[in-house]
N, C-alpha and C positions, 0 to 999 in steps of 0.2 A: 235612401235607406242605408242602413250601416251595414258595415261587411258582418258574415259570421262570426269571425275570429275575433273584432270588437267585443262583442254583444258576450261571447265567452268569458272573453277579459272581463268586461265591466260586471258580471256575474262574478265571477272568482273573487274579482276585488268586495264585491258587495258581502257576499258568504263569509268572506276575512272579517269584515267590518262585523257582519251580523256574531261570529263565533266570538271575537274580540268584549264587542259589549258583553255577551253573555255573562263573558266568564271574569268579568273586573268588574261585575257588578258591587262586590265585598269593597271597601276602602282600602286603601294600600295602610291606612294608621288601623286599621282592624287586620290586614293579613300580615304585617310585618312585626314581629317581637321587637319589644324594647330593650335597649340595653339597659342593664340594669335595674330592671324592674322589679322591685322585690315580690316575695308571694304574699298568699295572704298570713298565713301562718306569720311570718317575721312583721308584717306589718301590726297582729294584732299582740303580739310579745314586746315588742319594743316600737310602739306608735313615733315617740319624741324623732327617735332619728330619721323616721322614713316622711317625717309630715312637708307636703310639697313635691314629694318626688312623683312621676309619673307613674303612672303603671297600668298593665294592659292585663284584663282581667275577665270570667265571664261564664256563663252556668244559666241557671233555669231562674225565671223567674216566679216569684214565691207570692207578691202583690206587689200593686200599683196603688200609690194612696199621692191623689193631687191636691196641694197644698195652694197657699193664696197666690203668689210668686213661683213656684216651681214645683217637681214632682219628684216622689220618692221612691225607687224600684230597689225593695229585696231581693236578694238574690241569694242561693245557691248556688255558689262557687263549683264549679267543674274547669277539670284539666283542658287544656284546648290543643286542637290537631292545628298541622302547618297551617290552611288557611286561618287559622283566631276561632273555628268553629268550636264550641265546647263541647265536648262529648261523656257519653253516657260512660259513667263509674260507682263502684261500688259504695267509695270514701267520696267525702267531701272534704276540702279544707277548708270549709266551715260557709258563713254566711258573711255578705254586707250588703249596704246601703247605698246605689249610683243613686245621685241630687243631678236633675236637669232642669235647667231656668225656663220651662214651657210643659204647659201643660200635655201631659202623657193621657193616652184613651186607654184606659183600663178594659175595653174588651180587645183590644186590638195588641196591648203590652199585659196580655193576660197572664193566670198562671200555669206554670209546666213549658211556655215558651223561651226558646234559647235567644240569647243575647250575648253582643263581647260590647266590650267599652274599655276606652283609655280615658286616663284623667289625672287629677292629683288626690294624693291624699291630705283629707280638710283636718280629720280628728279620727278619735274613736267616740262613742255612746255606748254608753250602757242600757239596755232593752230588754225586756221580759223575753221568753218564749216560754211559753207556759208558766209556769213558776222560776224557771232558771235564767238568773242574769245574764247577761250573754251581751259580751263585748264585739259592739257591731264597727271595723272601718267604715269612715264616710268619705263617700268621695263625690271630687265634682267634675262630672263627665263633661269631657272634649268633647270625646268622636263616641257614635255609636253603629251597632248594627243588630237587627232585630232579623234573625235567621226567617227564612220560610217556614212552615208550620211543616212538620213531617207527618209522609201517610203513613198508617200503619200498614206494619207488616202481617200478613196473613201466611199462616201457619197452617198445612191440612196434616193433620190426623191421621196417614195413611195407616193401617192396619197390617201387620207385619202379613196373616191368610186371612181373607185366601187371598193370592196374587195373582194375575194378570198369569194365563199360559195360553201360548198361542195354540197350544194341540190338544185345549180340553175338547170335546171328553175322554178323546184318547190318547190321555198322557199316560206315564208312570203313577203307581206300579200296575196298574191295571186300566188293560187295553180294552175299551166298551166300546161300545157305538151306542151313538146316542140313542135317548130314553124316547119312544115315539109310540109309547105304552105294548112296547115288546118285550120280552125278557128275558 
């Protein structure tokens, strides 16, 4: 039988291991900025010079449309916090196109879910949205990561009165005793 202080150790070590996975679950090419990456905004004003360059990028997905050879995810560009995670903003700098050579499940890369990806820039396309042309970067993803779905948040309603008094019924301004059909 192993001593106590083993079984301790081999515990701590495990817990290390277990918190470690946790928390590198993300890709080190989805947590790390690229250098020189441009945004989307410069990539869709001047495509010629940025075409090939890398770039880490990532927002809400908008659909998922699978193709013979590979799959098309629009997106809604959102800003992204230090881990590559996108986060919720007012502005968009706009929309594009990640292209991945394998088919994508359209309930599982559905819409309103967050995504980051790196890759290169292929082109730009011009694409409807609604009636307005609208110049989409295409790019063709490296690496990706498809966030966990978030719970929502539940919000209550509290009521400003009446509030919680630990000396009803004999608080201010008026001192009663309780109602016990006396008067």
């Amino acid at each position: 039988m192993m001593p106590l202080k083993t079984i301790t150790y081999l515990a701590g070590i495990a817990a290390v291991v277990l918190l470690t996975a946790c928390s590198s679950q993300v890709p080190i090419e989805i947590k790390q900025p690229l250098d020189g990456s441009p945004d989307l905004t410069q990539v869709r004003q001047q495509t010629a010079a940025y075409l090939s360059r890398k770039v880490r990028w990532g927002g809400v997905i908008l659909k998922t449309e699978n193709k013979q050879n590979s799959s098309e995810l629009t997106i809604i560009a959102q800003p992204l916090n230090d881990e590559g995670k996108p986060y919720d903003a007012d502005q968009s700098s706009g929309r594009f196109i990640a292209i991945m050579d394998k088919f994508m499940e359209p309930q599982l890369y559905s819409p309103d879910r967050k995504i980051t990806i790196t890759g290169q820039v292929l082109r730009t396309e011009t694409r409807r949205v609604g009636e307005f042309p609208y110049e989409y970067p295409i790019i063709q993803v490296e690496h990706y990561y498809l966030w966990p779905p978030e719970t929502e948040k539940t919000y209550y309603n509290y009521p400003i009165y009446p509030y919680y008094d630990p000396y009803y019924p004999w608080s201010y301004p008026y001192y009663r005793y309780p109602r016990h059909g006396h008067h």
